[in-house]
C-alpha positions in Angstrom: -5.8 97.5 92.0 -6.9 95.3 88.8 -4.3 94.8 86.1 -4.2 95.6 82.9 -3.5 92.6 80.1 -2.8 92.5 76.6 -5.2 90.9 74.7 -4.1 87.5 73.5 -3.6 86.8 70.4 -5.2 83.7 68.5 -2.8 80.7 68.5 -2.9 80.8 64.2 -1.7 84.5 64.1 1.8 85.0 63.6 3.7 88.2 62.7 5.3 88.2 59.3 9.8 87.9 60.0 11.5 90.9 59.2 13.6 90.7 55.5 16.9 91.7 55.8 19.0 93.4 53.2 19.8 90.2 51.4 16.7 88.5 51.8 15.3 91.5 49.9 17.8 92.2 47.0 17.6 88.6 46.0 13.5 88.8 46.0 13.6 91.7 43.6 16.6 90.0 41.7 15.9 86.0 40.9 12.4 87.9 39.3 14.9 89.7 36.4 15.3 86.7 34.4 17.4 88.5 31.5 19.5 89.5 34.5 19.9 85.9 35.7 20.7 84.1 32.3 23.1 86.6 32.5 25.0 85.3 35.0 24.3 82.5 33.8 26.1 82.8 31.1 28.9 85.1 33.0 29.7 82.0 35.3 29.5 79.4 32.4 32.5 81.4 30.2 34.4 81.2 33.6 34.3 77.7 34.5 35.0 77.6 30.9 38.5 79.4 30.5 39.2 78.1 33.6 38.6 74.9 34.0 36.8 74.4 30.4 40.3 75.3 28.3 42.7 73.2 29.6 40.3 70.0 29.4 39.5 70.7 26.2 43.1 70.9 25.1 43.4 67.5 26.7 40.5 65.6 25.5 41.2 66.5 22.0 44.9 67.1 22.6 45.3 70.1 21.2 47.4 72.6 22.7 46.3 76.5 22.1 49.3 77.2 20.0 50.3 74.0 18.2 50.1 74.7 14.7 48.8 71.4 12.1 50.5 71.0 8.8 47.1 69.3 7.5 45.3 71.9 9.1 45.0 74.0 6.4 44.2 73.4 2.8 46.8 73.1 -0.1 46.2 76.5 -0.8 46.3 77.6 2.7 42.1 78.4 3.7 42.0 77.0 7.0 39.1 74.2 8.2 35.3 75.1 8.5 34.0 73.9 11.9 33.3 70.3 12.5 36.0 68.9 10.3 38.7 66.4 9.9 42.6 67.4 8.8 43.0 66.8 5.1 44.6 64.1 3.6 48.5 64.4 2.0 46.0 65.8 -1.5 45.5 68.7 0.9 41.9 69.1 0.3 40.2 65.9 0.3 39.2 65.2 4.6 40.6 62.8 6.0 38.4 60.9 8.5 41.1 58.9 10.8 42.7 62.5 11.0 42.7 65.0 13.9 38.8 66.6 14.3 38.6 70.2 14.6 35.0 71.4 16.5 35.3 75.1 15.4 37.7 74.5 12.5 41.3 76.1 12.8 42.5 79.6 12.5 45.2 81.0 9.6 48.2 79.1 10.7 46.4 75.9 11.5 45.8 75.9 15.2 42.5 75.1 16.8 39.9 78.0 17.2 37.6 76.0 19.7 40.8 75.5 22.1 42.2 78.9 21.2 38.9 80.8 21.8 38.5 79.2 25.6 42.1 80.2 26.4 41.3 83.6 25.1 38.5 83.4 27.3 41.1 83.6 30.3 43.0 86.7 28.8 39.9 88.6 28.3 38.0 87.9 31.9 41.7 87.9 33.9 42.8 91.6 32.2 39.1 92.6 32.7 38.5 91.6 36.4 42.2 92.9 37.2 42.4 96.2 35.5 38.7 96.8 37.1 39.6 96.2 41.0 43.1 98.1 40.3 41.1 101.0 38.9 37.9 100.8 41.3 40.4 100.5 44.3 42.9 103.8 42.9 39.5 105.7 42.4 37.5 104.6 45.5 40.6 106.1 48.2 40.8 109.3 45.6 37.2 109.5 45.6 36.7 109.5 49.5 39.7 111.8 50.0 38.6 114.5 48.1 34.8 114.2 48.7 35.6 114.1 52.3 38.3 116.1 53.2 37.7 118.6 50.1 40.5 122.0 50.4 43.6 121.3 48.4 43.2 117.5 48.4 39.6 118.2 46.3 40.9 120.7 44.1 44.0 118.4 43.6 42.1 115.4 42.8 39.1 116.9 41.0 41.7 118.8 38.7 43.3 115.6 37.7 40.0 114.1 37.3 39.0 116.7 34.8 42.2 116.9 33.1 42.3 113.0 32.3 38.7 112.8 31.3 39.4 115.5 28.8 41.8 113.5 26.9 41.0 110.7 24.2 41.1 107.8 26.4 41.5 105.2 23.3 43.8 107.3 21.6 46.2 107.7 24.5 46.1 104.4 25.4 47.1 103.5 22.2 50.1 105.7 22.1 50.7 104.7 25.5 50.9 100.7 24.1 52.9 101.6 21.5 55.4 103.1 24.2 55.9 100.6 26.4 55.1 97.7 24.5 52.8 94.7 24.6 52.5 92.2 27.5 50.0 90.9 29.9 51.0 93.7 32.7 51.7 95.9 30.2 48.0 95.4 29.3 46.1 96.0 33.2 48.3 99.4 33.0 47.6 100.9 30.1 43.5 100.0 31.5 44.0 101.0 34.6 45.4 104.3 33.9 42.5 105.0 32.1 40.1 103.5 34.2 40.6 104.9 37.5 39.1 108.1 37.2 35.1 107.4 36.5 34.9 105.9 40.1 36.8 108.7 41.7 34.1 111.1 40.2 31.2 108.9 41.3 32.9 108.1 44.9 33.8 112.0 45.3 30.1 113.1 44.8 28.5 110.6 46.8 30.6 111.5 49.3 30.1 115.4 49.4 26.1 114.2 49.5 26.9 112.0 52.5 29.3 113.9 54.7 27.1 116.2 56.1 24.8 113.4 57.0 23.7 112.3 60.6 25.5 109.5 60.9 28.9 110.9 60.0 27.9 113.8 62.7 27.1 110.7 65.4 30.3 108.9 64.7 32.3 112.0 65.0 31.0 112.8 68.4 31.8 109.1 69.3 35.2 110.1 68.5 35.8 107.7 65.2 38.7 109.0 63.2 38.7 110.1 59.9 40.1 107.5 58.5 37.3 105.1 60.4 34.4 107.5 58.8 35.6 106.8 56.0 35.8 103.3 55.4 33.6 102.2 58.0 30.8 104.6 57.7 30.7 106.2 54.0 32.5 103.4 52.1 29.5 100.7 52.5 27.3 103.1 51.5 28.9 103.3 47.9 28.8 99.6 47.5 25.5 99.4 45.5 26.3 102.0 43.3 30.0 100.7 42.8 29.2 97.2 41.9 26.9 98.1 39.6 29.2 100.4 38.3 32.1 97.6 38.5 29.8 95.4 35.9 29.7 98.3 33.1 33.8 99.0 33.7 34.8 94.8 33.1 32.3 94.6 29.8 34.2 98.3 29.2 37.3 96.9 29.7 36.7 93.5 27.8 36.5 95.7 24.8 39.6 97.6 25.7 41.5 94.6 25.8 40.4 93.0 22.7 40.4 96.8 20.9 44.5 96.7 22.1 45.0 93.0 20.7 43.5 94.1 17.9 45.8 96.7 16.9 48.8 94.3 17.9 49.4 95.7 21.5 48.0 94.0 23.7 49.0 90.6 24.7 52.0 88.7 21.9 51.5 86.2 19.9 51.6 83.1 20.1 49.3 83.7 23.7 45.2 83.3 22.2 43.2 86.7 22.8 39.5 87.3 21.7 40.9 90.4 20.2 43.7 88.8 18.2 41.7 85.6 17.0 39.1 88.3 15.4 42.5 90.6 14.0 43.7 87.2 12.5 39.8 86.5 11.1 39.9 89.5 9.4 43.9 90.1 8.1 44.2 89.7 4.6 40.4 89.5 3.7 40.3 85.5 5.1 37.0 86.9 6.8 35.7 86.7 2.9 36.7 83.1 2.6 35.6 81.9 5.9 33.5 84.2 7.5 33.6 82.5 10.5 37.2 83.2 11.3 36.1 87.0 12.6 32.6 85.4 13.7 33.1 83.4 16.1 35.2 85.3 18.2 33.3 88.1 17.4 30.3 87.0 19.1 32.0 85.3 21.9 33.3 89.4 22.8 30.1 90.6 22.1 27.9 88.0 24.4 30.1 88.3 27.3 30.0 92.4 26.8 26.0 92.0 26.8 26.0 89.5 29.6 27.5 92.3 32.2 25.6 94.8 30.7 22.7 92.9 31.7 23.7 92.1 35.2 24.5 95.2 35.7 21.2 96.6 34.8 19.6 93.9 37.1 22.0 94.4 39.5 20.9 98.2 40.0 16.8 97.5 39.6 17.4 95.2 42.4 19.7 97.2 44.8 17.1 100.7 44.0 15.2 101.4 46.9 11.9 101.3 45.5 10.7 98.1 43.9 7.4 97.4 42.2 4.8 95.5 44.3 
């Protein structure tokens, strides 16, 4: 009885390798170039406040709260950027004096060294207040989306109930109450954080429970709680870390919204938010415009830059891609 062969193949064919998950996300995503010099940017203002601020404080030996007598002019209008101190006249520069890249604020300090260590209050309350939040809402999410009966109408209710009230307002109030400080800061954010991913987790979930796998890993025997964070929880992680990049930019203008106003994190610590309340106290922003300038855009390209990745982020993890 003959045999039957397969036919050869020529020795120049090959079959194309499989992508996997990776492979393809970062195909789709190195093409979004906005997204890219995004994080371009994103990565830059870290290595900046953290390793950026207290180099700079060095080299020029500055230190972000030291305040310079000659700093200011006789009549008290701080330095324009790229300037010297001025001389005991108190207006003429004085060009063996201390050099001042971004000028100096109202009291005399150094806005180039003050706006990179406000760089590290803005991206630490941001990042912290955002994993608090995204880790409260995730476990509220998957309880009530998965286990729905009292635990749903529990959760959901509170869900509903917090997104009803004026988040900025109550946060406000809530400052006021307790008083300002670092930690006093990631609370206030994170109380009124939590509850936008414990409505996105809750109805992914309810879309996903019913789904085969979750049937096959409960005739396995998997427990509940293995379901849950083994099974549904990956399938969320798209969705959440796109999510995750609105919340920080969010939160970024929380935190800077709260120094604003004077509660968020004391004096004499630099904030993004309190360098631009300083820039514009007293009408200073008329004298020197760039007081409230440069801080302002320093808030406002970071805020962008997440946006942006964030919108990158999702074309790239979407299912469907153009050819």
């Amino acid at each position: 009885m003959s045999s039957i062969t397969a036919p050869a193949l020529p020795e120049d064919e090959t079959f194309p390798a499989a992508r996997g998950a990776f492979e393809d996300f970062w195909r789709r995503f190195h093409r979004d170039y906005v997204a890219l010099a995004a994080i371009c940017f994103i990565v830059f203002t870290i290595f900046a406040a953290v390793l950026g601020a207290p180099l700079a404080a060095w080299l020029t030996g500055h230190p972000p709260d030291q305040q310079y007598v000659n700093g200011l002019t006789i009549d008290g209008i701080p330095l324009p950027p790229m300037s010297h101190e001025v001389g005991p006249d108190g207006v003429t520069p004085n060009p063996h004096g201390e050099f001042f890249i971004l000028g100096t604020d109202k009291l005399g300090r150094d806005v180039f060294v003050r706006l990179l260590y406000g760089a590290r209050i803005s991206l630490f309350v941001a990042f912290t207040a955002t994993s608090v939040a995204l880790l409260i809402g995730v476990v509220l999410g998957l309880i009530a989306g998965y286990y729905r009966a009292v635990g749903d109408a529990i959760i959901s209710r509170g869900i509903e109930t917090a997104m009803a009230f004026p988040a900025l307002l109550f946060a406000v109030g809530l400052a006021a109450v307790i008083g300002a400080g670092l930690l006093n800061v990631i609370v206030v954010i994170t109380i009124f954080s939590w509850y936008y991913p414990a409505r996105v987790v809750r109805s992914a979930v309810l879309s996903l429970r019913q789904a085969q796998f979750v049937e096959a890993a409960h005739m396995v025997g998997a427990s509940h709680r293995r379901v849950m964070f083994t099974h549904l929880l990956p399938q969320l992680t798209a969705p959440l870390i796109v999510y995750a990049t609105g919340v920080i930019a969010a939160n970024i203008l929380f935190e800077a919204g709260l120094s604003y106003l004077g509660l968020g994190v004391p004096p004499p610590t630099a904030s993004w938010g309190q360098m631009l309340s300083d820039g514009v106290s007293g009408g200073l922003y008329r004298v020197q415009p760039w007081l409230a300038l440069i801080p302002g855009l320093a808030l406002a390209s970071l805020m962008l830059s997440f946006q942006l990745l964030g919108d990158g982020l999702r074309d790239a993890l979407a299912t469907k891609s153009a050819a």
